[in-house]
N, C-alpha and C positions, 0 to 999 in steps of 0.2 A: 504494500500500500504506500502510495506517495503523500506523502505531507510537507504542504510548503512551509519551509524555515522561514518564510517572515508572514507568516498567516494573519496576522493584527494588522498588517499594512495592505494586503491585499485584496482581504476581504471586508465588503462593507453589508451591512443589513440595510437594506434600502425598507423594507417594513417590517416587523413579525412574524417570521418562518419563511423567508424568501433571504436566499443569500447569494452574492456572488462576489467569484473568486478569479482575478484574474492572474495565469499562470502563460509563464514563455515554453510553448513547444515547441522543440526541433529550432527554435531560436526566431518561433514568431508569437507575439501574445493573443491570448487567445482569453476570451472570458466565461468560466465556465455558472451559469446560472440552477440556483438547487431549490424547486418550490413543492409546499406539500401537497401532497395529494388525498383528500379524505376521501373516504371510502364508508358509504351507508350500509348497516349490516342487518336483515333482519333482527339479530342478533346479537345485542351488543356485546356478549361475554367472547362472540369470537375475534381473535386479534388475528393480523392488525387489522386497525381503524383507519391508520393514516399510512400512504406511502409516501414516496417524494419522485421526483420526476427529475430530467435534466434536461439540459439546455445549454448549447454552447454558442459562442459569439463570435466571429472572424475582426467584427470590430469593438471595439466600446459599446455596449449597450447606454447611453448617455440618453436619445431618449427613445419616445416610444415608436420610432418612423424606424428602427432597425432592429429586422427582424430576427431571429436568432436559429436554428436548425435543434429538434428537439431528439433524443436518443430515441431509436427505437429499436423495436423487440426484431427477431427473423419474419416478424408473417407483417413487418411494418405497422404496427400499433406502439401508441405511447410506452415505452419501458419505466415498468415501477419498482421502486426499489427501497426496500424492508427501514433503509438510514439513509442519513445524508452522506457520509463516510463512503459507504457503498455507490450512491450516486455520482460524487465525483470522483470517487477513483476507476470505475466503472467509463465513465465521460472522459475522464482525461487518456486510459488507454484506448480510445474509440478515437478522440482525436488526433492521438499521436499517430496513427494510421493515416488520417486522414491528409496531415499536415505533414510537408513534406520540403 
């Protein structure tokens, strides 16, 4: 699992449960976006309730005119993922592929 060493500087909480982390891949920056994803259960005793989703950024997400390309699953549906942890690191080897 990759953790960035200046993670206080990188990442900022733009609101309550939405974070984005912008990291340099293959030596381009890239910003990776981490939002939750609730999940209604008949049932509430069954977990989880909440997943989190990803989202990465080729530029600055500064504002809302740039859109971002969201992880997905093999059959192309949203990828959900159990933590935020798992979402970006998850996202960051997806990009490192991608980015070249």
């Amino acid at each position: 699992m990759y953790v960035s060493p200046v993670w206080p500087q990188l990442c900022r909480f733009l609101r309550k449960g939405i974070m984005i982390e912008k990291q340099s891949i293959n030596g381009k920056e890239v910003w990776l976006k981490i939002d939750p994803y609730h999940v209604d259960r008949s049932n509430h005793n069954i977990i989880p309730t909440e997943y989190f989703t990803a989202t990465y950024y080729l530029q600055e997400p500064a504002s809302a005119d740039i859109n971002g390309e969201m992880i997905k699953d093999e059959d192309g549906e949203m990828k959900l993922f159990e933590s935020p942890v798992a979402a970006l690191s998850y996202a960051r080897k997806k990009v490192e592929k991608l980015v070249s």
